[in-house]
BAKEMAR-679313 format. One record per residue (C-alpha): residue in one letter; x, y, z. Coordinates in steps of 0.2 Angstrom, whole numbers, plus 5000, padded with zeros to 4 digits. Layout:
ATOM  r    xx    yy    zz
ATOM  A     X     Y     Z
...
REM end
This chain:
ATOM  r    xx    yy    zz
ATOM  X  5386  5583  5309
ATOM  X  5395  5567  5300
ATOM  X  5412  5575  5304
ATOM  X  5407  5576  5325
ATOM  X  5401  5560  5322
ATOM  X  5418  5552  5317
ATOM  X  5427  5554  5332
ATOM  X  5413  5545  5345
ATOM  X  5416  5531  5333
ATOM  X  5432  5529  5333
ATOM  X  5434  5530  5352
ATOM  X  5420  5516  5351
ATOM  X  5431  5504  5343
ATOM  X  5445  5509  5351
ATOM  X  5436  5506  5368
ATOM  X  5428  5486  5360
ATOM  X  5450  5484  5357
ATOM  X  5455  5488  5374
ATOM  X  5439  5476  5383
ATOM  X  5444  5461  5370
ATOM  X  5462  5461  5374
ATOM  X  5457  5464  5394
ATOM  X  5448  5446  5393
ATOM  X  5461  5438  5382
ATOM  X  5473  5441  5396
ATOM  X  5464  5432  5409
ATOM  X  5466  5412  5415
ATOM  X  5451  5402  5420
ATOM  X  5433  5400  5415
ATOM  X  5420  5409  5405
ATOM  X  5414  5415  5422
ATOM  X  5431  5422  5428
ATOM  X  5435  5410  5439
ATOM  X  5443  5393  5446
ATOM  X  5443  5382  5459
ATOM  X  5434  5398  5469
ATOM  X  5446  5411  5469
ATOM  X  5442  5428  5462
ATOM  X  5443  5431  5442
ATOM  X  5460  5435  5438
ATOM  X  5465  5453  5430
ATOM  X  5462  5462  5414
ATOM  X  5475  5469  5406
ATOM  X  5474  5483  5392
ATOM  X  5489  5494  5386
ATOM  X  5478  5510  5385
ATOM  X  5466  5507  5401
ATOM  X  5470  5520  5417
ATOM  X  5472  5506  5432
ATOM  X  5460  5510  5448
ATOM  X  5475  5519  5456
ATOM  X  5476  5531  5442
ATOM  X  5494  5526  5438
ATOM  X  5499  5525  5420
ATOM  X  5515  5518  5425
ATOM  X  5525  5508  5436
ATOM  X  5529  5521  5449
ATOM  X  5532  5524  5469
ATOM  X  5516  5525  5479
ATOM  X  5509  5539  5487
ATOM  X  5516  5548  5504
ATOM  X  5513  5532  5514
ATOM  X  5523  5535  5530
ATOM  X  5538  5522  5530
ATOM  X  5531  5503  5536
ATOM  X  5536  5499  5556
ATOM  X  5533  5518  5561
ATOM  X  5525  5517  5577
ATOM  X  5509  5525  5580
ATOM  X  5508  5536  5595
ATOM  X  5489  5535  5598
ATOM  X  5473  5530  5591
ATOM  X  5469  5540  5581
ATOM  X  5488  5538  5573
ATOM  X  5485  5518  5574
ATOM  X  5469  5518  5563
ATOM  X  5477  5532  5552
ATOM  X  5494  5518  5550
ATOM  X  5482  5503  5547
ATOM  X  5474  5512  5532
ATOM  X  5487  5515  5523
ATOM  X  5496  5497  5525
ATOM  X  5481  5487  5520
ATOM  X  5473  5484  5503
ATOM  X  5477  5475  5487
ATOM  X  5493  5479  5479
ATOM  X  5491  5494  5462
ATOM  X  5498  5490  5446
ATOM  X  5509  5507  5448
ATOM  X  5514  5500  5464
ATOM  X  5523  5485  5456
ATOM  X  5536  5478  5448
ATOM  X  5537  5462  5436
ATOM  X  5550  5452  5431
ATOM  X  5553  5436  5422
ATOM  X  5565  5425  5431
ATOM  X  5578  5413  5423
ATOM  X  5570  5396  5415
ATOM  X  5569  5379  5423
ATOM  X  5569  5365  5412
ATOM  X  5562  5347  5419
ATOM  X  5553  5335  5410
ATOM  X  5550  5341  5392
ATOM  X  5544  5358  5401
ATOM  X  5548  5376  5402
ATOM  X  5545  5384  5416
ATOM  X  5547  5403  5421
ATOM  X  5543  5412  5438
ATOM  X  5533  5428  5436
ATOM  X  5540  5439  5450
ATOM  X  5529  5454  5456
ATOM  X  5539  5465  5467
ATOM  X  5531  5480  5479
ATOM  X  5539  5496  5475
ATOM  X  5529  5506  5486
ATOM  X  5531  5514  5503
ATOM  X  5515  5505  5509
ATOM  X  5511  5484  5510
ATOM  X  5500  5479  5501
ATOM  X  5494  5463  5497
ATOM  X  5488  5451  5480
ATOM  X  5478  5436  5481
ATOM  X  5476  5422  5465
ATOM  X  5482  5421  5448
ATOM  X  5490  5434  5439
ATOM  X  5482  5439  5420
ATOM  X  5496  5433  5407
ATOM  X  5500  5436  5390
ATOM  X  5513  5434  5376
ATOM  X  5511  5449  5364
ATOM  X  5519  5453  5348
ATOM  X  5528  5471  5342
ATOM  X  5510  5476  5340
ATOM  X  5502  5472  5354
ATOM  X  5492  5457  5347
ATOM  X  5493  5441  5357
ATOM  X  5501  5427  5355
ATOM  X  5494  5411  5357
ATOM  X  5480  5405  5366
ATOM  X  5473  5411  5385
ATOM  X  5484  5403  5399
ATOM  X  5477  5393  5411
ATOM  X  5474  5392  5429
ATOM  X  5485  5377  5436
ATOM  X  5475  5370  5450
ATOM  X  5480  5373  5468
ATOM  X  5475  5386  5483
ATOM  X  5478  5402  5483
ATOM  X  5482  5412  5499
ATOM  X  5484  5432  5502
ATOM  X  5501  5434  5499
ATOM  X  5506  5452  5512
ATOM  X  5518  5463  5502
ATOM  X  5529  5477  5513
ATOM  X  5540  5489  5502
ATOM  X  5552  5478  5493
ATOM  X  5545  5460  5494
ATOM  X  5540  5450  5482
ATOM  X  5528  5437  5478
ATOM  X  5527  5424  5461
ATOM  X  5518  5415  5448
ATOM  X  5523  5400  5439
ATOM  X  5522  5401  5419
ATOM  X  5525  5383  5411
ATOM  X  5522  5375  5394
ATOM  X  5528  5360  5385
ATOM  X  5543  5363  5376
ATOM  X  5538  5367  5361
ATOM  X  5553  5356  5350
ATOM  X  5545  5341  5359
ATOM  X  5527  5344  5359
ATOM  X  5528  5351  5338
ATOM  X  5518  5365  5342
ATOM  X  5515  5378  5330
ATOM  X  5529  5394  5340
ATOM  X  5530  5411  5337
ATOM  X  5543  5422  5346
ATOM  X  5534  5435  5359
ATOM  X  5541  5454  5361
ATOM  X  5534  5454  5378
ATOM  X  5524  5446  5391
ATOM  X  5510  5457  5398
ATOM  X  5508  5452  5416
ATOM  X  5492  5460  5426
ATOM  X  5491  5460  5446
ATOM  X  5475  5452  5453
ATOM  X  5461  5462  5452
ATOM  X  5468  5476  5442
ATOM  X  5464  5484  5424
ATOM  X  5481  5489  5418
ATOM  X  5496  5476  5414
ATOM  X  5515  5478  5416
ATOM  X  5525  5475  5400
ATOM  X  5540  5462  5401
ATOM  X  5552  5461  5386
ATOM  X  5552  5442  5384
ATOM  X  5570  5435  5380
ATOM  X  5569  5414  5381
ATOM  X  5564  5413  5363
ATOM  X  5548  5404  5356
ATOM  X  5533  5399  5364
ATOM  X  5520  5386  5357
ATOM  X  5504  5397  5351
ATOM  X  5494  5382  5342
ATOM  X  5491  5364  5338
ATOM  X  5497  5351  5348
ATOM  X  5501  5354  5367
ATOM  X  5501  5373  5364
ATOM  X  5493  5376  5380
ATOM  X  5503  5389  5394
ATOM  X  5497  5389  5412
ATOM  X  5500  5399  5427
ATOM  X  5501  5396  5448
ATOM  X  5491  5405  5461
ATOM  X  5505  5418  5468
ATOM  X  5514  5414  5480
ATOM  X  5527  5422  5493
ATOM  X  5543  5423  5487
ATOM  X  5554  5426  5470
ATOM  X  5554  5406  5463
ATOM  X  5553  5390  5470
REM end
């Protein structure tokens, strides 16, 4: 009986991993929210995302976007399949190049539709620097203010997230140099994985904080 006991255990904890690093991923209060919009997404590396997609993949047989219904029935059959929140398996991140200004480093966070349906996303994205491992980096980013809209995704577009923080050779922060930024769509479990290349990033002591915009249409500013 101890032996059958052993694995239940083991999933328990592994399940208590998963839920710690899904909160440490998201900006905002202890509620989940700021300035109103919806709490942001939690990411784990082992959790099965809503749409069942383990991995950044095409969507499902969604006719092509702009086919024109023929009657009713085909109208209503078209507007299901166009609307909704955008899947993590139905997107792509990417990390653009930085812009320096004012004793900052700043990086857009691109989300790109690479479905055959539109989707849409709405708010802040989850983000988070990772090690090797898997272990975060630093502390929870932050939810810059501003006013999020629904940004509308057909196949191909794209829409963006600011990620900023004080240069750390300025601000003296205690750095460490991520492996990857783990960025998770609104409203979804499961994060994508972005090999991080622009070298440290503050993760303590004095202006070690990192934020992150509402998305926003678009690849930068």
């Amino acid at each position: 009986m101890a032996n059958t006991s052993q694995p239940l255990r083991q999933t328990a904890l592994l399940a208590s991993g998963v839920a710690l690093l899904g909160l440490l991923t998201a900006c905002g209060t202890e509620s989940g929210t700021s300035s109103g919009t919806p709490r942001p997404s939690e990411a784990a590396r082992t959790a099965v995302a809503d749409s069942g997609g383990g991995t950044p993949t095409s969507g499902g047989s969604a006719p092509a976007v702009g086919a024109a219904p023929t009657d009713t029935a085909g109208s209503a059959s078209a507007s299901a399949r166009t609307d909704g929140r955008c899947h993590t398996a139905e997107l792509r991140a990417d990390v653009g190049r930085v812009d320096p200004g004012a004793g900052q480093r700043n990086f857009p966070v691109v989300l790109t539709n690479t479905s055959d349906r539109t989707c849409t996303v709405y708010g802040y994205p989850g983000a988070a620097f990772v090690d090797a491992s898997g272990k975060q980096l630093g502390p929870d980013p932050e939810c810059a203010p501003g006013s999020p809209g629904t940004v509308t995704l057909t196949p191909g577009e794209s829409a963006w997230a600011g990620l900023s923080f004080s240069s750390p050779q300025i601000s003296g922060a205690r750095t460490a140099t991520p492996a990857a930024l783990l960025v998770t769509p609104p409203d979804e479990r499961e994060p994508l994985k972005v090999t991080w290349t622009a070298g440290e990033v503050p993760v303590g002591g004095n202006a070690s904080s990192v934020s992150v915009t509402a998305l926003d249409a678009g690849t930068g500013p």
